[in-house]
Structure formats: structure tokens, C-alpha cells
C-alpha positions as CSV (number, residue, x, y, z in Angstrom):
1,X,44.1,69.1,221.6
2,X,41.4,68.2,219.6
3,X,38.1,69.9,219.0
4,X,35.8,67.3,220.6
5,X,38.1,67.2,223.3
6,X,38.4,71.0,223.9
7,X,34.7,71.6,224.1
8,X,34.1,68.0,226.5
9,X,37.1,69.9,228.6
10,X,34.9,72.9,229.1
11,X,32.0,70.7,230.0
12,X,33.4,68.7,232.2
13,X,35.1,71.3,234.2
14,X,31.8,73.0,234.4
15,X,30.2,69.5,235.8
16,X,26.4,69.4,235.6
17,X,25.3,72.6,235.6
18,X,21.6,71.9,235.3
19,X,21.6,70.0,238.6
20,X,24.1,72.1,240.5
21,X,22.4,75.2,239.4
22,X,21.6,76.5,243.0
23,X,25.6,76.1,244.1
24,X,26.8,77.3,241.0
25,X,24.3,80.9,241.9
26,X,26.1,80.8,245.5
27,X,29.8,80.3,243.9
28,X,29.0,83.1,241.2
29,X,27.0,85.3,244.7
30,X,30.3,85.1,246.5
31,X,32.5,86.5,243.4
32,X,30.2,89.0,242.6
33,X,30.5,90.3,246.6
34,X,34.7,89.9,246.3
35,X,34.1,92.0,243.0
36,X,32.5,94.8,245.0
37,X,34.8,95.1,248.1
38,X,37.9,95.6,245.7
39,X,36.2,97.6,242.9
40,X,32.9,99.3,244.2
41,X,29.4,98.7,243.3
42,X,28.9,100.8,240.2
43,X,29.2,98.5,237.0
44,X,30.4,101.1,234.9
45,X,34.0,101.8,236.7
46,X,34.1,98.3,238.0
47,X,35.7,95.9,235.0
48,X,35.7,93.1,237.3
49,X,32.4,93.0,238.2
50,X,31.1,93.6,235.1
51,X,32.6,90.7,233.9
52,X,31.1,88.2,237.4
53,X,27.6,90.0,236.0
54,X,28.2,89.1,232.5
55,X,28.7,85.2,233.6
56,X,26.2,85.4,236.0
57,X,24.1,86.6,233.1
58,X,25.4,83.3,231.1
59,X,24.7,81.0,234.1
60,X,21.0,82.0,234.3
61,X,21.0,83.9,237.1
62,X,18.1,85.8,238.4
63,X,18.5,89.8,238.6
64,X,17.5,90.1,242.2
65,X,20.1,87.3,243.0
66,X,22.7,89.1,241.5
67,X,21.6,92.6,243.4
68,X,21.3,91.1,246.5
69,X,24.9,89.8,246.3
70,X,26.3,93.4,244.5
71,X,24.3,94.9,248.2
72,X,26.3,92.5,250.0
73,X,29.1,93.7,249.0
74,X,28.7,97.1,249.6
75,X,27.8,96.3,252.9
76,X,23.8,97.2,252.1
77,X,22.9,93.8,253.0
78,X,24.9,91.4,255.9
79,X,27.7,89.1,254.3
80,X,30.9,87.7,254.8
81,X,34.3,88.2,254.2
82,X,36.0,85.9,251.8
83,X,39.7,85.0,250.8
84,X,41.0,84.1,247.9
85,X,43.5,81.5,248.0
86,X,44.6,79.0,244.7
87,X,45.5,75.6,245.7
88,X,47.7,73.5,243.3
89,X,48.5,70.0,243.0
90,X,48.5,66.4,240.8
91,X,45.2,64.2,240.2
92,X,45.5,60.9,239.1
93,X,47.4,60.2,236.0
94,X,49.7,63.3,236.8
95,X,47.1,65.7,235.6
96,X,47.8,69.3,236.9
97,X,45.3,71.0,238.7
98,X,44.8,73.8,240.0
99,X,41.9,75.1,242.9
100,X,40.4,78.5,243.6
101,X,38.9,78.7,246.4
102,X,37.1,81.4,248.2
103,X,36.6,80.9,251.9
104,X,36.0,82.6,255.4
105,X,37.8,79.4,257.0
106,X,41.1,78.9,255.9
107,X,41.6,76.1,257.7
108,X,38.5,74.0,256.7
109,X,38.8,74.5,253.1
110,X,42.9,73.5,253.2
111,X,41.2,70.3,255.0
112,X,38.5,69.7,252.5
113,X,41.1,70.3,248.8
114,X,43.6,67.9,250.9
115,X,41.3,65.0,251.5
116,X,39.3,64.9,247.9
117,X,43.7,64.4,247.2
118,X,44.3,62.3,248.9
119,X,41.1,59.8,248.7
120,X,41.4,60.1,244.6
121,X,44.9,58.9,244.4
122,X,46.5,62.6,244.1
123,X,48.5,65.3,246.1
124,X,48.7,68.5,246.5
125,X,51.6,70.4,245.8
126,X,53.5,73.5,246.9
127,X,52.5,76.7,245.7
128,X,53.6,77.5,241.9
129,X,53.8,73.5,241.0
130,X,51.6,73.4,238.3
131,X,50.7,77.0,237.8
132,X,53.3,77.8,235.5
133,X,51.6,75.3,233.1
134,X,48.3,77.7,232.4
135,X,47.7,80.6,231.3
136,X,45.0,82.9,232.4
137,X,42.7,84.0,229.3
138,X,39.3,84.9,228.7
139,X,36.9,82.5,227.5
140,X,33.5,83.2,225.6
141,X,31.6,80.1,224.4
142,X,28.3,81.1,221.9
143,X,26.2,77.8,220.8
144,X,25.4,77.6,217.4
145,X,22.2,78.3,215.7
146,X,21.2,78.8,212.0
147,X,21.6,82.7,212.3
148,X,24.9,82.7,213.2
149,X,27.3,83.1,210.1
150,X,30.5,81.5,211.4
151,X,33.1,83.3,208.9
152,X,31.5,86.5,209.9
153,X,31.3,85.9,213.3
154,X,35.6,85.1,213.4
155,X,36.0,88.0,211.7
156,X,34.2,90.3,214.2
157,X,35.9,88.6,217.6
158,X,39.5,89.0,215.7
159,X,39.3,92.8,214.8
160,X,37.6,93.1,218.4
161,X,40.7,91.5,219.6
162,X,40.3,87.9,220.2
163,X,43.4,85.9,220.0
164,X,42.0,82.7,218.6
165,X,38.3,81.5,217.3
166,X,37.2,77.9,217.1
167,X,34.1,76.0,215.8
168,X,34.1,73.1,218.1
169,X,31.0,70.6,217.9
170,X,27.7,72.6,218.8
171,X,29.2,75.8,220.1
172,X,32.2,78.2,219.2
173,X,35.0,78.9,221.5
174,X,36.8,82.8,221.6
175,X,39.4,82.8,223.3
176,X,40.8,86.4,224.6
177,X,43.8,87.6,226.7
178,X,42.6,88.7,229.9
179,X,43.2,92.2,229.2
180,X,40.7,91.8,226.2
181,X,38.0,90.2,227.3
182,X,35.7,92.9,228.5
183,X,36.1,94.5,225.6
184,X,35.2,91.8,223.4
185,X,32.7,90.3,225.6
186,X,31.1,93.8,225.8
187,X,31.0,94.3,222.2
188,X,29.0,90.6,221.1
189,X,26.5,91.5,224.1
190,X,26.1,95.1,222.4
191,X,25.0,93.1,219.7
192,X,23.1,90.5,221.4
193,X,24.6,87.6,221.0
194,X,24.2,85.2,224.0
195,X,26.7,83.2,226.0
196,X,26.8,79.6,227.1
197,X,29.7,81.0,229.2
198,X,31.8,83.7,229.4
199,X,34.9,83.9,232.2
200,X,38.4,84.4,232.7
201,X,39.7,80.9,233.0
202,X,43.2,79.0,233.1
203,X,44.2,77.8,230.1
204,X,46.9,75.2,230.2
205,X,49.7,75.1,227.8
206,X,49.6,71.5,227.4
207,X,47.5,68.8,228.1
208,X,47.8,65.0,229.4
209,X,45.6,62.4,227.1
210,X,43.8,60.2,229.3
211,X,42.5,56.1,229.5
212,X,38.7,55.8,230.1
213,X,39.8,54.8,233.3
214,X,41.8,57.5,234.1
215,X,39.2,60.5,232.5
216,X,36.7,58.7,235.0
217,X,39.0,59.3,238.2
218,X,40.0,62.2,237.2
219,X,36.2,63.4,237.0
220,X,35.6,61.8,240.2
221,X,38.0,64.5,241.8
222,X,37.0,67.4,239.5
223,X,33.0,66.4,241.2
224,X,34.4,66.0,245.1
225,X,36.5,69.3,244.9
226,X,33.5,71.2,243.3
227,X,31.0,69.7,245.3
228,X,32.4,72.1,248.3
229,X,31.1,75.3,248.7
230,X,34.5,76.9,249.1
231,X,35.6,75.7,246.1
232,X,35.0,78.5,243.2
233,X,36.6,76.5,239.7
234,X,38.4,74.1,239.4
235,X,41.0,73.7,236.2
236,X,43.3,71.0,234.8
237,X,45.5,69.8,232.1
238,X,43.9,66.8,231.5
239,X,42.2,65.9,227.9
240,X,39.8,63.1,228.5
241,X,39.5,59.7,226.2
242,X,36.8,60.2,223.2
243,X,34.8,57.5,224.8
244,X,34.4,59.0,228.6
245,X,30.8,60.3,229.2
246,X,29.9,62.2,232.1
């Protein structure tokens, strides 16, 4: 995969954050309540949701927002129960995708993934027909600036740990195993450096090079799915042409 197209992969998976901002604080809300029932509220002996604060952190998200949700799940504050259920299927062009969704209606968010298929020329599959094509890794993404030293920054992420480091257009991309990634993402925020993001993520193995025409539908289907508040991430296979523009 190319550079341009790695970091215009992360983008475009991540949609437009500036005008979803308020969904994006409800998606990141509902992990950080899933984080709590499994793990507790205490940040210190719960990994998981130190990592949802750290990319809520990333996302912008207001302190009280993310303490009101930590409350809600620890039962201080009402909330709801959520499941966690990973839908799989093709897009159009054959691009693997895969859906995470967390929901308190099974039924209406099986209804919702299968019609954005279906009406963008795709279908989903059975469970385990794509996901054997990603990987699950961690992902911090820092946006250059003048006082970032990029030799000495690779050197830092690779003795934390990091398995691979990339200078991709305006930001660099560490990538982690998902074991590592708290640790190295705790260690650049000890030394304040800030994130553009920073997530576990699915990785794919390979990726499918797309038409214009193609990168647009596919888009098209990324924005439907995302555009539903059951729907937590979406992730794909697909590498978009050099000429697509959000």
C-alpha cells in the first residue's frame, strides 16, 4: 500500500470528524460505558478503558463527557446495556468489510448493516468471511510539526515496542500489536506528545486498489453504515484511487 493511500485509508474510515463530532462523543460514550462494566471504573487497573479515555482524549472530548459516561457504567448514572456484535461482509468491488457494532436491539441494528448492503451493491457474509483477512493492532497517528525529530521519534516507538513506524504525508503512523499499545501509547503521552488518534483497529493483510468510481461507492457505504448510531467502526480492505476526494 502506498503512503498517500495508507494515511487517506485512515481518513476516510474515520469520515468527517469535524461534522460528526457530536456522534463520534456518543460512539466513544458507549465504549467507554462497555469498558467499565467488564473492567471497573478505576483507570489505573482497567487497560481497556484507559485506552477508550486516551482516544476519547484524541477525539476532543470534553472531561465531564467522558465522566459522565465512566458513571454510567458503574451504574452512578442511568444507562444502557450494550452488545457487542462484529458484522462481516463484501462492499462493492469485493472490498472486505468488517462492522462493529454496539447495540441494545439486536434486531434493529442486523436490519440497519443489512440494508446499507444491500442498497450499495454488497452483502453481508457469514461470520468469519472476511475476518481472517485483518489483523487487530494498535494504531497511534501524531501530526507533524517542526519540533518533532522524525529519526528520534522511530527510535523511541521501536525500543517502546512498536512493530512498525511510518512518515506518511502530514502525520506519522505507529503501528503496535495489541498487547503493546498501552504501553507505548502511555509512554509518548508521558512525554506529551499528542494524538490525532490513537485505537486498536483492524488492520488488513491486504488490500483491494480501487477505480474512482469504485473508491466513491465504497465511501458511500463506509458513510451509510457509520451514519447509525449502533454502528461503532467500520474497517475495510479497500485502498482508494489517488484521485478520490472525500
Amino acid at each position: 500500500m502506498s503512503g498517500h493511500s495508507k494515511w487517506h485509508n485512515i481518513q476516510a474510515k474515520k469520515g468527517k470528524a469535524d461534522a460528526k463530532r457530536g456522534k463520534i462523543f456518543t460512539k466513544i460514550g458507549k465504549e467507554i460505558a462497555v469498558a467499565v462494566k467488564s473492567g471497573g471504573s478505576n483507570l489505573d487497573s482497567n487497560a481497556k478503558l484507559r485506552d477508550c479515555v486516551a482516544k476519547a482524549k484524541a477525539s476532543n472530548m470534553p472531561m465531564d463527557t467522558i465522566t459522565r459516561a465512566i458513571k454510567k457504567g458503574a451504574g452512578e448514572l442511568e444507562g444502557v446495556n450494550y452488545e457487542e456484535i462484529i458484522y462481516e461482509g463484501y462492499g462493492p468491488a469485493g472490498v472486505a468489510m468488517l462492522v462493529n457494532v454496539l447495540t441494545d436491539n439486536k434486531n434493529r441494528s442486523a436490519s440497519d448493516v443489512r440494508c446499507s448492503f444491500d442498497r450499495s451493491g454488497g452483502n453481508l457474509g457469514a461470520t468469519g468471511c472476511v475476518s481472517w483477512m485483518f489483523q487487530r493492532k494498535g494504531q497511534i497517528v501524531i501530526e507533524k510539526n517542526d519540533a518533532i525529530d522524525e529519526d528520534e521519534l522511530m527510535m523511541k516507538v521501536l525500543e517502546l515496542g512498536a512493530e512498525d513506524f511510518a512518515s506518511d504525508e502530514d502525520v506519522f503512523i505507529i503501528t503496535t500489536t495489541q498487547e503493546e499499545f498501552s504501553n507505548v501509547r502511555e509512554a509518548l503521552e508521558k512525554e506529551n506528545f499528542e494524538f490525532v488518534s490513537a485505537e486498536l483497529t483492524m488492520i488488513p493483510d491486504t488490500t483491494v486498489k480501487l477505480n474512482l468510481d469504485d473508491s466513491e461507492k465504497v465511501q458511500r457505504l463506509i458513510d451509510k453504515l457509520e451514519d447509525s448510531d449502533d454502528v461503532q467502526d467500520v474497517y475495510h480492505n479497500a485502498e482508494f484511487d489517488d484521485a478520490f476526494e472525500e
